[in-house]
N, C-alpha and C positions, 0 to 999 in steps of 0.2 A: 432554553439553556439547560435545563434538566437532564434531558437525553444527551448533549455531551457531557457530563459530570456524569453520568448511569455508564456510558461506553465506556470511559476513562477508566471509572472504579473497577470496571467488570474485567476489561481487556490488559493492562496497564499490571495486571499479578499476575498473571499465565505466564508459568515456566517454558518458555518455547528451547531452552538450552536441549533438549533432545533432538531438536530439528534443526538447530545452528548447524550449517556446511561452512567449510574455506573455503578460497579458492584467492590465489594471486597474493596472498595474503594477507587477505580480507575476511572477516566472517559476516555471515549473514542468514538472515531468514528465506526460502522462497517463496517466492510469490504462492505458491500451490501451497504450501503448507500455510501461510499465513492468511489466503482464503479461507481453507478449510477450517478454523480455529474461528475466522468471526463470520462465517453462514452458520457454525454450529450456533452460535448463541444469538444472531440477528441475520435469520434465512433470505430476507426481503431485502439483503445489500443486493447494490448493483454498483458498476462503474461503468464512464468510458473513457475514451482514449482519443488526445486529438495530437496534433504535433507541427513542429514549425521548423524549417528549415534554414540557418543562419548562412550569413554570406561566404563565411568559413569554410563549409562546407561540413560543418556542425550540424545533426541534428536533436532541438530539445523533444521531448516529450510529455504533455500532460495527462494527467491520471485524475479524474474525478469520481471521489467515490461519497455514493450516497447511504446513508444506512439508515430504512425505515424500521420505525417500531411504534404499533398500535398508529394512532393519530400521529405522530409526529417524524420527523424524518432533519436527519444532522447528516451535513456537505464539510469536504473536508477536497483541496485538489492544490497538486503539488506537481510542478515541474523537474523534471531529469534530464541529466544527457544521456543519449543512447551511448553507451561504449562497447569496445571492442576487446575480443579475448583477453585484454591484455589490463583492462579494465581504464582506455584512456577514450575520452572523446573522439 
């Protein structure tokens, strides 16, 4: 439990407001720049990527991201919809 309260504390102050884009009128961080920001300070992150296809004709997506550091290593995976330019499912 250490290493998420050390991620929290370290990542959780980082003024990302220079890399916030719109879009649809939405703001938001990218994906690329929000890698960039935590391989600098935990190089040994990894994620992957799996996904489920709803009867809808929805698809979600998951994102599991691990983040080692020294002996220890903190999981963290969270589900999305994919959307469309328009930013709807």
């Amino acid at each position: 439990m250490k290493l998420y309260k050390q991620i929290w504390d370290e990542l959780s102050v980082i003024d990302v407001s220079p890399y916030v884009e719109k879009k649809g009128g939405l703001s938001y961080l990218s994906w690329g720049h929000a890698i960039k920001i935590l391989k600098s300070y935990y190089p040994h992150s990894n994620w992957t990527f799996s996904q489920k296809a709803e009867a809808d004709g929805t698809v979600m997506v998951e994102c599991m991201l691990t983040i080692q550091h020294d002996d220890e290593a903190a999981y963290q995976s969270m589900w999305l919809p994919v959307l469309d330019f328009k930013n709807k499912p």
